[in-house]
C-alpha positions in Angstrom: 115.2 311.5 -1.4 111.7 313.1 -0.8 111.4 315.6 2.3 110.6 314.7 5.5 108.0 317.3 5.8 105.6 317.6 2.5 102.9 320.2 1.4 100.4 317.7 0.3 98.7 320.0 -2.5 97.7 317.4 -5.5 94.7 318.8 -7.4 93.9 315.3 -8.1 93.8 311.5 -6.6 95.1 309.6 -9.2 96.7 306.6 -8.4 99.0 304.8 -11.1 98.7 301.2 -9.9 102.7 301.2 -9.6 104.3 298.7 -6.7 104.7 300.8 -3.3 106.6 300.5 0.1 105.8 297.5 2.5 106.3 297.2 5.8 105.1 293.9 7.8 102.9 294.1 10.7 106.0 292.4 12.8 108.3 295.5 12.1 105.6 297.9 12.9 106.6 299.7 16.2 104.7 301.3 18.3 106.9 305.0 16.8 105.6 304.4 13.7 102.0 306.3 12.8 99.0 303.9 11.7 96.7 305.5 9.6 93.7 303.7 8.6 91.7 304.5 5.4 89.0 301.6 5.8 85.5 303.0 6.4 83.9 304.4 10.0 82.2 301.1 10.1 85.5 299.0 9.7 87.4 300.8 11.7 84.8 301.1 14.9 84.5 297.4 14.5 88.2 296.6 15.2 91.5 298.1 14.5 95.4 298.3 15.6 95.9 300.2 18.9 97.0 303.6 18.5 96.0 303.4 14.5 94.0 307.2 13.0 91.4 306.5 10.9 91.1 309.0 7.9 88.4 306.9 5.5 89.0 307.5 2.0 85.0 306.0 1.6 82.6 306.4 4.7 80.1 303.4 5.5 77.1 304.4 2.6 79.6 304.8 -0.4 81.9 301.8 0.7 78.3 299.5 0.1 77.8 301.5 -3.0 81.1 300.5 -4.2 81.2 296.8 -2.9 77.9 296.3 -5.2 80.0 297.8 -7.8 82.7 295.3 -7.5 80.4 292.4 -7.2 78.3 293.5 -10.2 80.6 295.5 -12.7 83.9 294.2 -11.5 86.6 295.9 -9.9 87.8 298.8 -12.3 84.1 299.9 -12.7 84.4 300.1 -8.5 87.4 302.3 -8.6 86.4 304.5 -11.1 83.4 305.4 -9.0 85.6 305.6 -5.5 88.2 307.8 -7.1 85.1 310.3 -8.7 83.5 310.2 -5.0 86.9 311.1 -3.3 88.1 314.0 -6.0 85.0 315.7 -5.0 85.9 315.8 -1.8 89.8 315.7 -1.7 90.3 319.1 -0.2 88.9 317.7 3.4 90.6 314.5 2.5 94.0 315.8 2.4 93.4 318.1 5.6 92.7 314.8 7.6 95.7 313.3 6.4 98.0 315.8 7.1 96.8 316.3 10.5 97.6 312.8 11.1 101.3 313.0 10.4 103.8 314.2 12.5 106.3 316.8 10.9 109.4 313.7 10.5 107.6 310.9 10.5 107.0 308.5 7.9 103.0 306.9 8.1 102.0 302.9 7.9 99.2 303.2 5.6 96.3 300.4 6.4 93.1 299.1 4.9 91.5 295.8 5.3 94.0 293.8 3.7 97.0 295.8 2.0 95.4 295.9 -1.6 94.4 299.4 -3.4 92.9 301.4 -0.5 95.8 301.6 1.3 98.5 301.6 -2.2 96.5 304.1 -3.6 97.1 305.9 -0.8 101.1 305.8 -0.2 100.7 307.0 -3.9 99.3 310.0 -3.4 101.6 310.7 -0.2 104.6 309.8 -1.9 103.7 311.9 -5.1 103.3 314.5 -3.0 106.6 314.4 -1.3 105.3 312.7 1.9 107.5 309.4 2.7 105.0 306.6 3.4 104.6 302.8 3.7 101.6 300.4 3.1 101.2 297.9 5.8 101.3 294.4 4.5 98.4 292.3 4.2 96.5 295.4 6.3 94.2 294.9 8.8 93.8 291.3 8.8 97.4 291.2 9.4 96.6 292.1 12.6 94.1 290.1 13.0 96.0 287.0 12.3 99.1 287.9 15.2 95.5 288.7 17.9 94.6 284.9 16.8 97.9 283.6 17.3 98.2 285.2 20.9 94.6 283.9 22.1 95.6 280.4 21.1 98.6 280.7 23.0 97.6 281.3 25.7 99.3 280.1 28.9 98.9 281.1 32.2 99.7 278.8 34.6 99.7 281.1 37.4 95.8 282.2 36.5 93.6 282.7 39.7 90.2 283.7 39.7 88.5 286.5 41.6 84.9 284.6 42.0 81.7 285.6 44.3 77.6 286.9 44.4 76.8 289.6 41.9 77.0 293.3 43.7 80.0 291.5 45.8 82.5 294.4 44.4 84.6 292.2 41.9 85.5 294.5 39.6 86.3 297.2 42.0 88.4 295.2 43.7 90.1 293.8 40.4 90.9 297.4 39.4 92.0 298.2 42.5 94.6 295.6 42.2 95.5 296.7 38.3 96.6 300.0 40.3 99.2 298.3 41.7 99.7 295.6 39.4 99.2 296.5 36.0 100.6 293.6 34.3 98.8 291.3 36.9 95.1 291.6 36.0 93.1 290.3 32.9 89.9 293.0 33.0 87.5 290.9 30.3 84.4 293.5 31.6 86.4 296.5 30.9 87.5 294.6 27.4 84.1 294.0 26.2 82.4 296.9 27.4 80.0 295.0 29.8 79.3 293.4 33.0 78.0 290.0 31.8 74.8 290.0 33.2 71.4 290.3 31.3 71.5 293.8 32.8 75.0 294.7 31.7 75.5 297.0 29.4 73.4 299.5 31.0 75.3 303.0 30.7 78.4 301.2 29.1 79.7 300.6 25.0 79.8 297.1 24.4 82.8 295.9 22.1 82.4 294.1 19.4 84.1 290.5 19.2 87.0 291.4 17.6 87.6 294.2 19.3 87.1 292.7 22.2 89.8 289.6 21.4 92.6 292.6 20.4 92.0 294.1 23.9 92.7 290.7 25.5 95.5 289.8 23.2 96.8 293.3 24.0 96.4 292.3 27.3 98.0 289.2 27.6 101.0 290.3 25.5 101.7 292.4 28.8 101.2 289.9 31.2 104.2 289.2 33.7 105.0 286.2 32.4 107.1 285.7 35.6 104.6 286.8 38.3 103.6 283.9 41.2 99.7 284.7 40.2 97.7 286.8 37.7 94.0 287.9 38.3 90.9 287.3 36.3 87.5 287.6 37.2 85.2 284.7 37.2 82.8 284.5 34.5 81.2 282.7 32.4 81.9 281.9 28.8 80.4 285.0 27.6 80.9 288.1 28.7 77.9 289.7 27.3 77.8 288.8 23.8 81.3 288.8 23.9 82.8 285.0 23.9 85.8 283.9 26.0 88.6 282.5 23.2 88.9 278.8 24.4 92.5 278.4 25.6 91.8 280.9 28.0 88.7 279.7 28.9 90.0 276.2 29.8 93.1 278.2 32.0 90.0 279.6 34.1 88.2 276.6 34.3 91.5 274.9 36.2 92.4 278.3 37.8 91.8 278.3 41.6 89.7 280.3 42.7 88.8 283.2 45.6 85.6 284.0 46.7 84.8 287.7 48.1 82.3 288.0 50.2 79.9 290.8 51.4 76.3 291.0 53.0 73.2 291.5 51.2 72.6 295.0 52.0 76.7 295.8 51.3 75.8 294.5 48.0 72.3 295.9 47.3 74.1 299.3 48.4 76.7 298.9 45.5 74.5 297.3 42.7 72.4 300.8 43.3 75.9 303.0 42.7 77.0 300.5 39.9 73.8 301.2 37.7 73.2 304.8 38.6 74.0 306.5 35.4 72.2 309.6 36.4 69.7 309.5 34.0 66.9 308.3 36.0 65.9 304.8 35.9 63.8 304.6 32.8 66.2 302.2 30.8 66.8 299.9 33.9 63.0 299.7 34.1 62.6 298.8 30.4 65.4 296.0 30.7 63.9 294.4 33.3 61.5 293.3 31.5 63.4 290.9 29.8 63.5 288.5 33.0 60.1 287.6 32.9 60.6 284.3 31.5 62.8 283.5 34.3 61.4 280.4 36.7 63.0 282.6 39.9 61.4 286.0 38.9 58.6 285.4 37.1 55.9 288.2 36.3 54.8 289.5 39.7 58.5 290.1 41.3 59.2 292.0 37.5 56.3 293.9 38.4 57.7 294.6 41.9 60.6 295.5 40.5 59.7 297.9 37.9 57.3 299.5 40.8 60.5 300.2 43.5 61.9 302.1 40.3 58.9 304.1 39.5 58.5 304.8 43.1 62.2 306.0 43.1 63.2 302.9 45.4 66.1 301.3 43.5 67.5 299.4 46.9 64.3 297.7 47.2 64.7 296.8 43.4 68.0 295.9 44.0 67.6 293.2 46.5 64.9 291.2 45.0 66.6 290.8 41.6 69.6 289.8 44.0 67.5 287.6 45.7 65.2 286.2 43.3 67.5 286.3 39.9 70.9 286.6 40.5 71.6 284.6 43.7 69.9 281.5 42.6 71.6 281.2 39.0 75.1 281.4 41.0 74.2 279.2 43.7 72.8 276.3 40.9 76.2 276.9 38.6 79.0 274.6 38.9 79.9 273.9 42.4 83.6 275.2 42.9 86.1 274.9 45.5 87.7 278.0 46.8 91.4 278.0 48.1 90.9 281.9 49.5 87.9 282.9 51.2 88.0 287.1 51.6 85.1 289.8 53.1 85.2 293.0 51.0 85.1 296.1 53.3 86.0 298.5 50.9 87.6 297.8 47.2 91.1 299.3 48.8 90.9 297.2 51.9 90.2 294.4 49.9 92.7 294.9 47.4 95.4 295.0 50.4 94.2 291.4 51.9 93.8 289.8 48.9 97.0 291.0 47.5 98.6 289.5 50.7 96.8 286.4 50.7 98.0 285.8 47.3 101.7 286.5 48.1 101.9 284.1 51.1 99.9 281.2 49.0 102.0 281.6 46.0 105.1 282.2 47.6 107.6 279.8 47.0 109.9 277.9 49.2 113.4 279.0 50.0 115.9 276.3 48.9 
């Protein structure tokens, strides 16, 4: 029986190609350690929650060897991967070790269970360290996120709807406080706020990654809870595309408007956007709404003058005015069972979380 605790001092990576320890992605729980050896690049993209990545090849040498593959086949590859990591093996083996708890025994991922991740168990196990490869790696995972999007079934969906700058997401949040297991955040998912306009001072997700949030998400829905919370959107948040079975749940949710005057709204679109860095990139954006019919060229120029002229709240109001009100008011006309004013994202958060109550209680028998 190897140690539970191993000084991982090989002078050499040198895998023998013999069959290793599995584990499925179904047995994985959340006290085992995922370590994933894909590249940066991979790994940025999308990964399991809670997974370390320590690359074995960063982004550059993982192209280098993927031409290999394609062009000398797959031994020539590895030959040149294994030369690239000895050189560097040292650092390699720090970053692994600092991964693994003293005790624990490691799921080892790549892409999709094959060398990267065997070659990897290897060298653990060799060197004393129990260790597991994750079967079918990565795209494992991937495959269980599918699965949850297409089952998606929330029946007790409503929709938190309104004018842009109305203080949606602040009064979403303000409800995930209390109700963590209540509220689907597709904004904070994909990194955006699914408007031309967005992404200014925020990461965008990629689509992947933004699909395992939501799965993650739905996964720890209440499924037992008289209503869960969304916010209204449309069917791409950002770049980032609603998976369609949810989608069609929002597009029978009912739905609450919250409502706020202009200059509530032009007061909070400022506060949103100000990244305190000036507003040089808000200015630059802008100009992408030229070739809109309800802004057109001289309220862009307007616009970008208010910023210059360190006047963001005139800004504000004619993109509400001119750009933002007009697309909501000419989308799909929609009935709303709760009406609600937004004084303050806690005030909201208190009425709309007793409206919902009393609409979805249900009758005693």
């Amino acid at each position: 029986m190897p140690p539970q605790s191993a000084n991982i001092d090989n002078p050499e990576f040198c895998p023998s190609g013999n069959p290793v320890p599995e584990i499925q992605f179904s047995k994985v729980s959340p006290a085992l350690h995922i370590i994933d050896v894909r590249s940066p690049g991979e790994f940025a993209e999308d990964h399991i929650p809670g997974a370390r990545n320590v690359p074995l090849l960063d982004d550059e040498e993982r192209k280098v060897a993927g031409t290999l593959y394609r062009v000398e086949g797959n031994e020539s590859a590895t030959r040149w991967a294994l030369r690239r990591l000895n050189q560097r093996l040292h650092a390699f083996r720090e970053q692994l070790i600092s991964q693994i708890p003293e005790k624990s025994e490691p799921v080892i991922c790549c892409a999709r269970g094959g060398d990267r991740s065997a070659h990897v168990v290897q060298f653990l196990i060799q060197s004393g360290q129990p260790a597991k490869k994750l079967l079918g790696g990565y795209r494992s995972f991937r495959k269980s996120v599918l699965r949850q999007l297409e089952r998606c079934d929330l029946t007790q969906l409503w929709i938190l709807d309104g004018y842009t700058g109305v203080g949606k997401t602040d009064v979403l949040r303000q409800v995930a406080l209390r109700f963590p297991d209540r509220v689907i955040d597709l904004e904070l998912y994909a990194g955006h706020r699914s408007s031309i306009l967005g992404d200014l001072g925020l990461v965008p997700t990629s689509q992947k990654h933004f699909e395992s949030m939501l799965a993650a998400a739905l996964s720890r829905v209440d499924g037992g809870a008289p209503w869960i919370l969304i916010e209204g959107e449309s069917r791409k948040v950002g770049n980032r595309q609603i998976p369609a079975a949810l989608w069609q749940k929002m597009g029978a949710a009912p739905r609450i408007e919250l409502i706020a005057s202009l200059e509530q709204r032009v007061r909070w679109l400022v506060d949103e956007y100000d990244t305190g860095d000036g507003w040089e990139k808000l200015h630059q954006r802008v100009d992408r709404l030229r070739s809109y019919s309800h802004l057109g060229d001289d309220r862009v120029d307007h616009v970008q003058r208010c910023l210059e002229q360190g006047d963001p709240q005139s800004a504000a109001r004619c993109l509400l005015e001119y750009h933002y009100d007009p697309r909501y008011q000419h989308g799909d006309e929609k009935t709303f069972q709760i009406r609600l004013e937004n004084h303050g994202a806690s005030l909201a958060c208190e009425a709309l979380v007793e409206q919902l109550e009393s609409t979805t209680e249900k009758p005693q028998e």
